[in-house]
PAKOL-716736 format. One record per residue (C-alpha): residue number from 1; chain; x, y, z. Coordinates in nm, 3 decimals. Last residue first. Example, Ala and Ser with C-alpha at 12.3 -4.5 7.8 and 13.67 -1.06 7.14 Angstrom:
2
- pos;unit;xx;yy;zz
- 2;A;1.367;-0.106;0.714;
- 1;A;1.230;-0.450;0.780;
! end
This chain:
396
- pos;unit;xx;yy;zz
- 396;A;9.851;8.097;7.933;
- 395;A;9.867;7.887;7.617;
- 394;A;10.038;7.961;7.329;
- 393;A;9.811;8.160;7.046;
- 392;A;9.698;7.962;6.792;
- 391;A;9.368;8.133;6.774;
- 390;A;9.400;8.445;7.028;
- 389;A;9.679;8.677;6.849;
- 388;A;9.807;8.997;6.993;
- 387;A;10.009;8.734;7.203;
- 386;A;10.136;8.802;7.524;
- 385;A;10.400;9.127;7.564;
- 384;A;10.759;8.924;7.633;
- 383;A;10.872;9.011;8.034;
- 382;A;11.054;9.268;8.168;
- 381;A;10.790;9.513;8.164;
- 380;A;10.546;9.281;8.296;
- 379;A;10.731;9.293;8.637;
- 378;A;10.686;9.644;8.730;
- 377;A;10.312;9.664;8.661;
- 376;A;10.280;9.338;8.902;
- 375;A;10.516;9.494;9.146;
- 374;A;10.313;9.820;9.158;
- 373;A;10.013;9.648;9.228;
- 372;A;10.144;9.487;9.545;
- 371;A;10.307;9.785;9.620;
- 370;A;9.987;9.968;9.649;
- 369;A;9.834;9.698;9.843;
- 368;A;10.084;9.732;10.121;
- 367;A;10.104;10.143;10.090;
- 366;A;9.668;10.104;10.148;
- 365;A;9.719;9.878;10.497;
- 364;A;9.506;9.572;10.487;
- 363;A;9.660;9.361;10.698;
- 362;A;9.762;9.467;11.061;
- 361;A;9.566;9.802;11.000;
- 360;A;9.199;9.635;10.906;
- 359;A;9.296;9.362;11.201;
- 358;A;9.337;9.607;11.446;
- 357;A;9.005;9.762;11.307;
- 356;A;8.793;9.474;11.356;
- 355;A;8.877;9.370;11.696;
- 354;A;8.798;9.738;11.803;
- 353;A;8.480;9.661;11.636;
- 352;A;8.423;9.299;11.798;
- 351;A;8.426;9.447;12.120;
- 350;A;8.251;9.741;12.059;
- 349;A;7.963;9.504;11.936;
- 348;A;7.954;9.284;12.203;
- 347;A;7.904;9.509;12.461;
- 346;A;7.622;9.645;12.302;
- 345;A;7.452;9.347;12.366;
- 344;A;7.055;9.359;12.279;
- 343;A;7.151;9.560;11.944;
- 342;A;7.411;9.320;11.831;
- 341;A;7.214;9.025;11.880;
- 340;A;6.914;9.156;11.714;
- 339;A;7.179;9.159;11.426;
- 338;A;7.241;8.820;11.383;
- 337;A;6.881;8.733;11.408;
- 336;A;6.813;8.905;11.220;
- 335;A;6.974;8.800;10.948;
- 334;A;6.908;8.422;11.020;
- 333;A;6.558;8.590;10.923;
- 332;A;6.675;8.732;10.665;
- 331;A;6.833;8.434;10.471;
- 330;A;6.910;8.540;10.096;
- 329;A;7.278;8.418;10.181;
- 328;A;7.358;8.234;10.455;
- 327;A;7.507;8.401;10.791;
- 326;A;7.849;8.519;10.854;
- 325;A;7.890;8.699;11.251;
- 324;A;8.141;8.992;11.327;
- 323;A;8.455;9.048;11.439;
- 322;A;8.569;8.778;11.701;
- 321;A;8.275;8.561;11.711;
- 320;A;8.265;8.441;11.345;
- 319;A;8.557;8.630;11.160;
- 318;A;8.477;8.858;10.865;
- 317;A;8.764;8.929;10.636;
- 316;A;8.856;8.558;10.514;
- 315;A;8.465;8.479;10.546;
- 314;A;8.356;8.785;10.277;
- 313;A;8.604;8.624;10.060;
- 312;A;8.308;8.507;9.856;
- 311;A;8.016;8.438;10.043;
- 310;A;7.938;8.389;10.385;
- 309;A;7.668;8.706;10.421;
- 308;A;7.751;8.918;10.631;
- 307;A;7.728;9.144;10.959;
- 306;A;8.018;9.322;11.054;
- 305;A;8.103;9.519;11.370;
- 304;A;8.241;9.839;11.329;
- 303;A;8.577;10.006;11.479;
- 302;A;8.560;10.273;11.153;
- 301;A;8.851;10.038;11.017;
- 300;A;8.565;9.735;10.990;
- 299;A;8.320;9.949;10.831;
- 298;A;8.622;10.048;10.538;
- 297;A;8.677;9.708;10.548;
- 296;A;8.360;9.588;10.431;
- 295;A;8.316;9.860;10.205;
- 294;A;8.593;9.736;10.024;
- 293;A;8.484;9.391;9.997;
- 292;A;8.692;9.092;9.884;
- 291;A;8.557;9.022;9.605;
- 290;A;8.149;8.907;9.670;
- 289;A;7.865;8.759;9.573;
- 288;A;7.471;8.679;9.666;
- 287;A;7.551;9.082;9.899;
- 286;A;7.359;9.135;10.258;
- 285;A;7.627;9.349;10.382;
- 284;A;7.546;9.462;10.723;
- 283;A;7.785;9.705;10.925;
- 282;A;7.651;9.791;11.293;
- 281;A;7.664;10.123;11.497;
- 280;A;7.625;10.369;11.240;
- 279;A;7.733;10.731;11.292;
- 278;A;8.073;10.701;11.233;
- 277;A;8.003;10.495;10.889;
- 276;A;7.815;10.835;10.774;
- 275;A;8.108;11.020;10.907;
- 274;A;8.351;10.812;10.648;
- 273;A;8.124;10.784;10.361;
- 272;A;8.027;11.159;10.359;
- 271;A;8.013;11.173;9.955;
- 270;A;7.681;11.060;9.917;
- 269;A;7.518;10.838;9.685;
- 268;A;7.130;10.755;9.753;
- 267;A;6.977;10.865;10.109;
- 266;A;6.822;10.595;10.223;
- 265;A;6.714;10.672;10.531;
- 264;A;6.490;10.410;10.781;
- 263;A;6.294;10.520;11.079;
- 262;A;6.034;10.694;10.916;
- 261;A;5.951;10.473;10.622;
- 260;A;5.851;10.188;10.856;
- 259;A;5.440;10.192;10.741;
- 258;A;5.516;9.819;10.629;
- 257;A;5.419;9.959;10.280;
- 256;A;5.630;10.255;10.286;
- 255;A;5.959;10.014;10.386;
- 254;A;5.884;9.743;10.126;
- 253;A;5.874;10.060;9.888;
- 252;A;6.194;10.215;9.972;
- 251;A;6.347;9.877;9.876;
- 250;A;6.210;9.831;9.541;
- 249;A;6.304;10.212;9.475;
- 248;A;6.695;10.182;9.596;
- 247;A;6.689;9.843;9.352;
- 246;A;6.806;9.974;9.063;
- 245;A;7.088;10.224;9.189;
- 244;A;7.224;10.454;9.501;
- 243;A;7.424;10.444;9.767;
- 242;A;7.437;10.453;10.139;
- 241;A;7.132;10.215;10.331;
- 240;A;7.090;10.342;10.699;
- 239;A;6.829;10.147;10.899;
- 238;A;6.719;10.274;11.259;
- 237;A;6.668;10.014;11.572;
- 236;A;6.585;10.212;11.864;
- 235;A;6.240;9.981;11.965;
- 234;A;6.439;9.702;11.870;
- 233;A;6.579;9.712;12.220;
- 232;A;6.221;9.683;12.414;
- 231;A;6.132;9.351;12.202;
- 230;A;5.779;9.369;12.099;
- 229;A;5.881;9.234;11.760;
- 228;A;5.790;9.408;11.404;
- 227;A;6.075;9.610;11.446;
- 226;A;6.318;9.278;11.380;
- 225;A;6.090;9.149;11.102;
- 224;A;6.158;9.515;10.923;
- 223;A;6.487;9.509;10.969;
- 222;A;6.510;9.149;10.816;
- 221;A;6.326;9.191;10.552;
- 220;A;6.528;9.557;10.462;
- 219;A;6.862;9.366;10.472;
- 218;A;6.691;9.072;10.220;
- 217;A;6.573;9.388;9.975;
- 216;A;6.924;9.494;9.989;
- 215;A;7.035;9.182;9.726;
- 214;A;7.402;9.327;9.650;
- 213;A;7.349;9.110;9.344;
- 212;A;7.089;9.285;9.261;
- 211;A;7.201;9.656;9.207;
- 210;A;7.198;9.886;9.518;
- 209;A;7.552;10.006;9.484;
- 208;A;7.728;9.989;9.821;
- 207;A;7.721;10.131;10.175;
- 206;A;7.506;9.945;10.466;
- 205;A;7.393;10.086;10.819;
- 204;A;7.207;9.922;11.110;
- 203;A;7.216;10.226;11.327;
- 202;A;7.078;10.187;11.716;
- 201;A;6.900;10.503;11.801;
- 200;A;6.900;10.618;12.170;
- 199;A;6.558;10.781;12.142;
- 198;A;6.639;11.028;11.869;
- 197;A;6.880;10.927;11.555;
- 196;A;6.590;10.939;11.233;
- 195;A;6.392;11.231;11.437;
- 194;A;6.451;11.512;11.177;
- 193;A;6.603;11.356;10.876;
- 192;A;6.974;11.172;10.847;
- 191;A;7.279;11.270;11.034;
- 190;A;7.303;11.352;11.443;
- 189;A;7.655;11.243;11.461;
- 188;A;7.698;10.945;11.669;
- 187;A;7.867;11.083;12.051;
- 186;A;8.252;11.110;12.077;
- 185;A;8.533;10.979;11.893;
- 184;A;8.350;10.801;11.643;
- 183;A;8.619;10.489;11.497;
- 182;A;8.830;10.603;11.196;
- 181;A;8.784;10.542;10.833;
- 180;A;8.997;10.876;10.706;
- 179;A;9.308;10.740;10.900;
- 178;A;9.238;10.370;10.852;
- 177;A;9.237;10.427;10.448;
- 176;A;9.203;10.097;10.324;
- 175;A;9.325;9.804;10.122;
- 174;A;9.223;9.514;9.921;
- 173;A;9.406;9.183;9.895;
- 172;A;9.648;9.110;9.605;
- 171;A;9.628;8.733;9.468;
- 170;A;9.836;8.745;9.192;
- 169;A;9.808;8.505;8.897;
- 168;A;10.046;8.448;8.628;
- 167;A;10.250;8.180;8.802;
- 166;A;9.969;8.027;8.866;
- 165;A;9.892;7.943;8.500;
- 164;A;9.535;8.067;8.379;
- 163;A;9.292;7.800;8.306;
- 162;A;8.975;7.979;8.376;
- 161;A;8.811;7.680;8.625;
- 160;A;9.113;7.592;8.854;
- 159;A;9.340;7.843;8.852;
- 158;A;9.097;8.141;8.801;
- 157;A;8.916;8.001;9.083;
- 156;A;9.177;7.975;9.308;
- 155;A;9.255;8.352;9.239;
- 154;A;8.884;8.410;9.312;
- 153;A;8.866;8.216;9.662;
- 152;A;9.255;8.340;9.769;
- 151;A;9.070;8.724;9.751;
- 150;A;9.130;9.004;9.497;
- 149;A;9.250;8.820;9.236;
- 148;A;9.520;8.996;8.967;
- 147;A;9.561;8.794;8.626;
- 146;A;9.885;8.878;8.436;
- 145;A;9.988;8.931;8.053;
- 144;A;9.639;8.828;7.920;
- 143;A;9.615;8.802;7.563;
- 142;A;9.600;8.413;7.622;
- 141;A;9.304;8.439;7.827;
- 140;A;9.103;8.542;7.598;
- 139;A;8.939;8.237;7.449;
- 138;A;8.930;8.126;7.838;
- 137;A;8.757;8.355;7.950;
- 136;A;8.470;8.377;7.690;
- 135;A;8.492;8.030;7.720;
- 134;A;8.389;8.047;8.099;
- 133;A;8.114;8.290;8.042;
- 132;A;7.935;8.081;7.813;
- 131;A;7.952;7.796;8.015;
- 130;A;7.850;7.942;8.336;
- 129;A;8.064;7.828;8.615;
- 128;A;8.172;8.149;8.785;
- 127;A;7.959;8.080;9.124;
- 126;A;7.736;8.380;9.106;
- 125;A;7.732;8.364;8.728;
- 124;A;7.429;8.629;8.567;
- 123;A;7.476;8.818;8.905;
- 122;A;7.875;8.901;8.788;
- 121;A;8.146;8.793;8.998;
- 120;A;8.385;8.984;9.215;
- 119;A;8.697;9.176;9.240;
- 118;A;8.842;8.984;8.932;
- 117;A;9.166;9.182;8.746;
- 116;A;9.315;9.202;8.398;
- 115;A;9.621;9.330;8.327;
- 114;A;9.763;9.360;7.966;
- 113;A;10.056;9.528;7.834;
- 112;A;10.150;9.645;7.476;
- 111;A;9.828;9.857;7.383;
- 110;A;9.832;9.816;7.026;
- 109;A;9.511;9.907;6.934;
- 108;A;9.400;9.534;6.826;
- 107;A;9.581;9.448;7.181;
- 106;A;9.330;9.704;7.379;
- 105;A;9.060;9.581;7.179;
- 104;A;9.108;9.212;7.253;
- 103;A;9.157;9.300;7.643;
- 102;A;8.837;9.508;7.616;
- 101;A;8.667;9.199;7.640;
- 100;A;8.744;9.179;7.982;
- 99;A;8.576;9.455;8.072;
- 98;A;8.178;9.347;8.182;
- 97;A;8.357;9.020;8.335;
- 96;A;8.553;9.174;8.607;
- 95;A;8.816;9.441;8.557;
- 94;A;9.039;9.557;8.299;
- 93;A;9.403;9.696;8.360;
- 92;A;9.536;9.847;8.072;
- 91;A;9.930;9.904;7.997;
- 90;A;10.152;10.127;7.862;
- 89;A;9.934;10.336;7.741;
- 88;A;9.859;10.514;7.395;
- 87;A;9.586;10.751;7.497;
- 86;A;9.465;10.869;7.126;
- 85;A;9.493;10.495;7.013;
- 84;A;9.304;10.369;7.318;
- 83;A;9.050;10.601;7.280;
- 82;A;9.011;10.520;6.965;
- 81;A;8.964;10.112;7.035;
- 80;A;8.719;10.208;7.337;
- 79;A;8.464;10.433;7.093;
- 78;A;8.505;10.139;6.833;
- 77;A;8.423;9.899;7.062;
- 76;A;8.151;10.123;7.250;
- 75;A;7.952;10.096;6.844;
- 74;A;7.885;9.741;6.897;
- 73;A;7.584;9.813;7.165;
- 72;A;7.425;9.494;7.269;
- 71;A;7.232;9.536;7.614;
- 70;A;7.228;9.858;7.762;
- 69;A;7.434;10.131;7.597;
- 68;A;7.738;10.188;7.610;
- 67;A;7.852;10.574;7.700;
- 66;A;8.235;10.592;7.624;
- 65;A;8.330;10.756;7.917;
- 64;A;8.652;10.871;7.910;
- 63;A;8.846;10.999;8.267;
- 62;A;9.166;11.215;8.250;
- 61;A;9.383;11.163;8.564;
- 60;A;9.585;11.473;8.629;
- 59;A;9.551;11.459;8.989;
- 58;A;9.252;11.740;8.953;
- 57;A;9.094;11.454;8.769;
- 56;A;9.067;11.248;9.082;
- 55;A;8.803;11.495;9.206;
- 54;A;8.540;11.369;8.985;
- 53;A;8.563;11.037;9.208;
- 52;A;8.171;11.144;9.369;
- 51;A;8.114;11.362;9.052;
- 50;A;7.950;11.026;8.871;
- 49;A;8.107;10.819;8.615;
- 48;A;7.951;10.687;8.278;
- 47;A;7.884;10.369;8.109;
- 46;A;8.187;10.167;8.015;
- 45;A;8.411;10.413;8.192;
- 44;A;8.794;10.472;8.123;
- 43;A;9.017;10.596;8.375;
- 42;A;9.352;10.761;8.280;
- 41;A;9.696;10.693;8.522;
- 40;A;10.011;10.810;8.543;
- 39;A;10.322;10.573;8.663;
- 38;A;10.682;10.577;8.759;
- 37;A;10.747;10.920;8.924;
- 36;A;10.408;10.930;9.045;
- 35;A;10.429;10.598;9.272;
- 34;A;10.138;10.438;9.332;
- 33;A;9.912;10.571;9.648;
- 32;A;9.683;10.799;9.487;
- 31;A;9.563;10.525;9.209;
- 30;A;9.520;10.262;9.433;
- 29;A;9.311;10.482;9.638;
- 28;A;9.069;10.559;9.338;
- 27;A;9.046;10.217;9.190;
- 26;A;9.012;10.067;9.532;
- 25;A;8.730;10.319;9.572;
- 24;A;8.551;10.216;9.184;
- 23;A;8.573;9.831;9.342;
- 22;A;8.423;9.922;9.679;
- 21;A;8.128;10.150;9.550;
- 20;A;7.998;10.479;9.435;
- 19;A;8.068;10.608;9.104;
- 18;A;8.281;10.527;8.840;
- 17;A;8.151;10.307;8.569;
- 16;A;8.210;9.969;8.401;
- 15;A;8.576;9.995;8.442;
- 14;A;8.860;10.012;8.238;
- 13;A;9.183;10.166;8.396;
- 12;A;9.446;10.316;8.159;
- 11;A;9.841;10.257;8.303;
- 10;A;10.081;10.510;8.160;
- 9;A;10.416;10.514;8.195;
- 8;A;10.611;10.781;8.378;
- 7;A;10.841;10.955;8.147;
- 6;A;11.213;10.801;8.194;
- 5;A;11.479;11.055;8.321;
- 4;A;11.616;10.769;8.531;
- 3;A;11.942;10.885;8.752;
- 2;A;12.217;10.742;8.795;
- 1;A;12.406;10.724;9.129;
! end
């Protein structure tokens, strides 16, 4: 048998930044369960990263950030382009619209092959048909070696409205980690300030960024019409919101002025995902636009119920009746009424959560998306490098 003495090669992620939320966990897990022997890995931020994925450098993974500014800022092109040339990868692997322009940087510095993936769309193009956005697509497209979709909505999209050629799209659904997401195995764990799980509390609980497009101000609307009603149950409702960002404040407010502070926490980023999901008893995810949602899953593998909104591949993971209930977008009171449903049958809700987590390890086992990735990265190498060139270039 012969054996390969061949460094690993290395793949550099691009990401807006790294802190908490489904797309910078995939990043994370993906990275832990590729092969070492055949690939190393660097992480480069947009923005910035947070200590919550910190611990990834002790794998060897150097992370760059290269500190853009808001709006316009020219000068992270140059920052990106020498970081490329001092990293030399293999490959890159951008992400959603705020990286794909590093795909022209990455082939100005030389960077042989090029990934790009789409976990979700931006809140300037919910439905991926802005104009401007499209071209910008499409004008790169051609320096794209392979497109990876996260759910059959966004790889049919890419198809359809971006242009790229099937046979250079993969449609690779998220995993998770079922051992570390596990079900409670006793009583909820008393978390959150004095008196937030007393009287029998039922936990409505969300994870994610609080930027708009997650829209948490429509969650909070509908907790608060819910506690506004005389029914008994609603009496031991309690709102858990995990994460941190732009609208955290908006939302905080809406709970002051209602005089409802005390039986919400939202406790910013946290690093306790997995016991904070044990002590919640419902899943809401109130996002305009979705992947295919990491956090989702991760709920669903900690035997939770989901409420969400039918957006996205949010319907492919969330089925009506069996695991949880879809409801319109930027509709809290059809919100609520979801939910109220969960708290006045409990019965209901463990059933759909043990539901929830057979499916999680039927389908969305971490090795199965890992090997998904891995045969992507595998077969670009044995293909021509797409063109450093975008006018003229052949099409995708």
């Amino acid at each position: 048998m012969t054996v390969s003495h061949e460094a690993p090669r290395l793949i550099v992620h691009l990401v807006q930044q790294l802190d908490v939320g489904g797309l910078e966990n995939g990043i994370i897990n993906l990275i832990r369960h590729m092969p070492a022997e055949r690939y190393r890995h660097a992480i480069i931020c947009l923005r910035d990263y947070s200590a919550y994925h910190a611990h990834i450098q002790s794998r060897g993974v150097e992370i760059i950030s290269l500190n853009k500014r808001e709006g316009k800022d020219f000068g992270h092109y140059v920052r990106l382009f020498r970081a490329l040339r001092a990293l030399q990868p293999d490959l890159i692997h951008t992400r959603n619209l705020c990286g794909i322009e590093g795909q022209l940087v990455a082939a100005l510095a030389g960077v042989k092959w090029r990934v790009h993936g789409e976990h979700g769309r931006d809140m300037n193009d919910l439905h991926g048909t802005r104009l401007k956005y499209q071209l910008l697509r499409r004008v790169l497209r051609p320096l794209i070696g392979h497109f990876i979709a996260v759910s059959s909505d966004l790889e049919q999209w890419l198809i359809d409205s971006v242009g790229a050629a099937p046979k250079r799209v993969s449609h690779i659904s998220n995993g998770v980690d079922s051992i570390q997401f596990h079900p409670r195995l006793g009583p909820p764990a008393a978390v959150g300030p004095r008196g937030f799980m007393q009287d029998h509390a039922f936990v409505i609980g969300s994870v994610g960024r609080m930027d708009e497009i997650k829209d948490y101000p429509t969650l909070v609307d509908a907790f608060l019409r819910l506690i506004a009603l005389p029914h008994p149950a609603h009496q031991r409702m309690r709102l858990l919101i995990v994460g941190d960002g732009p609208q955290r404040a908006a939302c905080l407010d809406m709970l002051t002025r209602a005089g409802a502070a005390h039986r919400a926490w939202l406790p910013g980023e946290r690093a306790d995902i997995p016991q904070l999901l044990r002590a919640m008893d419902l899943f809401v995810l109130p996002s305009l636009a979705e992947g295919s949602s990491n956090t989702i899953l991760e709920a669903m593998a900690s035997g939770l119920p989901v409420v969400a909104t039918a957006v996205g591949g949010n319907p492919l993971l969330v089925h009506p009746g069996f695991t949880g209930i879809l409801v319109p977008p930027r509709t809290p009171e059809l919100m609520a009424a979801a939910i109220a449903d969960y708290c006045r049958i409990p019965e209901m809700g463990a059933r759909h959560g043990m539901r929830a987590r057979s499916q999680v390890i039927a389908r969305h086992s971490l090795p199965e998306m890992a090997r998904g990735y891995t045969a992507v990265y595998d077969a670009l190498s044995t293909q021509p490098a797409p063109s450093r060139a975008i006018l003229g270039a052949p099409p995708a």
